[in-house]
C-alpha positions in Angstrom: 65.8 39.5 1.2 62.1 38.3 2.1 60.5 37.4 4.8 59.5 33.9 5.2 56.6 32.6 5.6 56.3 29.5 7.9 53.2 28.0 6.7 54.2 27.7 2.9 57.6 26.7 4.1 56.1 23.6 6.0 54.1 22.8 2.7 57.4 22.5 0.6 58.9 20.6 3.7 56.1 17.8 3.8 56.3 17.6 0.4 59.6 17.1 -0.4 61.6 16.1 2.7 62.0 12.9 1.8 63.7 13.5 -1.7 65.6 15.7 -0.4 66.9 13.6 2.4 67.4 10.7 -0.3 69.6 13.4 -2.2 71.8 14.3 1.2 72.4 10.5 1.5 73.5 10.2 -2.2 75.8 13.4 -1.8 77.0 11.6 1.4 77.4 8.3 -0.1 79.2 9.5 -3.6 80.3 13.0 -2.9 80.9 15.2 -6.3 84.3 16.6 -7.3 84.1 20.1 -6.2 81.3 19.8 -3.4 83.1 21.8 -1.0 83.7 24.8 -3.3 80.1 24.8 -4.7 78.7 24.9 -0.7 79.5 28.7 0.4 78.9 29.9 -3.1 75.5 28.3 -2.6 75.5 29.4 1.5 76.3 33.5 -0.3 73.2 33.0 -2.2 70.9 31.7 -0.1 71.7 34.4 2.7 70.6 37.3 0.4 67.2 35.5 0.2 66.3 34.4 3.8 65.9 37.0 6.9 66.1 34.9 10.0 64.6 37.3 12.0 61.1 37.2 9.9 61.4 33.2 10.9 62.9 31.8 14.0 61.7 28.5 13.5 65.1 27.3 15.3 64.6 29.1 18.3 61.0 28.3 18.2 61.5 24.5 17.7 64.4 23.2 18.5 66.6 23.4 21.3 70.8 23.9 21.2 72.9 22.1 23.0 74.8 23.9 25.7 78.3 23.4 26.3 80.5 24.0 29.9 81.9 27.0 28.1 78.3 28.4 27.0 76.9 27.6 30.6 80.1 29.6 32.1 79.5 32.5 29.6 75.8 32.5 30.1 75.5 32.3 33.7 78.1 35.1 34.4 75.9 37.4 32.0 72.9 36.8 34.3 75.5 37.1 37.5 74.0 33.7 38.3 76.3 30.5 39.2 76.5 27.9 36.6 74.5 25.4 38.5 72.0 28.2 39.1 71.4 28.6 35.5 71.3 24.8 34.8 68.2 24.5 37.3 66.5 27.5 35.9 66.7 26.7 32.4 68.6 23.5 31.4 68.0 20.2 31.7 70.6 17.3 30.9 69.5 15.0 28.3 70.8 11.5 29.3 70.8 9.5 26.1 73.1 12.4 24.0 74.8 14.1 27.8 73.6 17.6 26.5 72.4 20.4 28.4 69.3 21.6 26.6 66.6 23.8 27.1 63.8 22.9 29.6 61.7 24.5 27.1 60.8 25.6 23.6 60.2 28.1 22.2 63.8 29.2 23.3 63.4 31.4 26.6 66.0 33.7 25.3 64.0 34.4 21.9 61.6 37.6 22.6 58.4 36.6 20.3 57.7 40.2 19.1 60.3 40.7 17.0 62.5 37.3 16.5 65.5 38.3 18.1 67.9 36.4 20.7 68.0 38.5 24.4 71.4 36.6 24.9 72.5 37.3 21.3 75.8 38.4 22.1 76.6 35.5 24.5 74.2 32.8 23.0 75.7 29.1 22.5 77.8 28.1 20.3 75.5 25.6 18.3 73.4 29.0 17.9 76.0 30.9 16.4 77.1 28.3 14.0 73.7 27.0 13.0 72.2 26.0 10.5 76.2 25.4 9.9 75.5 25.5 5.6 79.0 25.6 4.7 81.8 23.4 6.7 85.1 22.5 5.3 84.4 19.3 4.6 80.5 19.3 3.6 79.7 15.5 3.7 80.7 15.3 7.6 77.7 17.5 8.1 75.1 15.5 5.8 73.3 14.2 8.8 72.9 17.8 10.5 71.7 18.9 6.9 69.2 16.1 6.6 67.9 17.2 10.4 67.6 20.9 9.6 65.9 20.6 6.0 62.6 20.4 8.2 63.1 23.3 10.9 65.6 25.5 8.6 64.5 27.8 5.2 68.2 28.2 4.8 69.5 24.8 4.5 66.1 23.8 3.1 67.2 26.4 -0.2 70.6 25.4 0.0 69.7 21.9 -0.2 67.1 22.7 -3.0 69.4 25.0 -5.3 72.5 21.8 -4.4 69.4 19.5 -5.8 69.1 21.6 -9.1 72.6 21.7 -9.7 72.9 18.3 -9.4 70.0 18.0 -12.2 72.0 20.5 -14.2 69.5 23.4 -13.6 70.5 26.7 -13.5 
């Protein structure tokens, strides 16, 4: 496993994001025969290459989306009341009715070395992200298409899909 390195990683991004988003929307408009097999043989793969810790980029620039249950969790880890811990660190995004971080980076992510303070209670849409391998792949194209430019992992898994598709090894 390597570390990655953000700044070549947002060089490949730039470069390619939009072929690879015009290859999410083929897979999602004319899925292949097999697709949901090939994806956690791919997801296996790609995990023994990236180290999320030596990135971060999803705590760093994105925000999750906080659920009642989360906020219940969360708040009773800090001893704090739910509407406590919604004024301290949440705000509710209208348009989508999330509660999302006030800001970013993540204040749960300590900067020295990477790692989640809340790890053991964090959200739910931070426990399941980038969320590489679902049961049924093609319902998760758009997340995919999203997390291609924040995400090493679904950026590899989207790149070694891409070579398969080209029948490259």
């Amino acid at each position: 496993m390597q570390a990655v390195n953000l700044r070549s990683f947002k060089q490949k991004v730039s470069r390619h994001k939009r072929a690879f988003r015009s290859f999410l929307t083929r897979l999602e408009n004319n899925p292949p025969r097999g697709l949901d097999k090939v994806t956690p043989i791919v997801e296996a793969e790609v995990w023994k290459e990236v180290d999320c810790l030596s990135c971060a980029n999803c705590c760093k620039s994105m925000t999750p989306t906080f659920t009642v249950k989360d906020i219940k969790r969360i708040s009773a880890h800090f001893g704090m009341t739910p509407t406590a811990f919604k004024e301290k660190w949440l705000f509710y995004e209208k348009r989508d009715k999330d509660w999302q971080n006030k800001q970013q980076p993540c204040q749960f992510l300590d900067l020295k070395d990477n790692k989640c303070s809340i790890y053991a209670v964090r959200p739910e849409d931070c426990s399941g992200f980038p969320h590489l391998s679902k049961k049924k792949m093609v319902d998760y194209m758009h997340v995919h298409k999203q997390n291609i430019i924040y995400c090493p992992a679904t950026y590899q898994m989207v790149e070694r899909m891409k070579g398969m598709a080209l029948g490259k090894p």
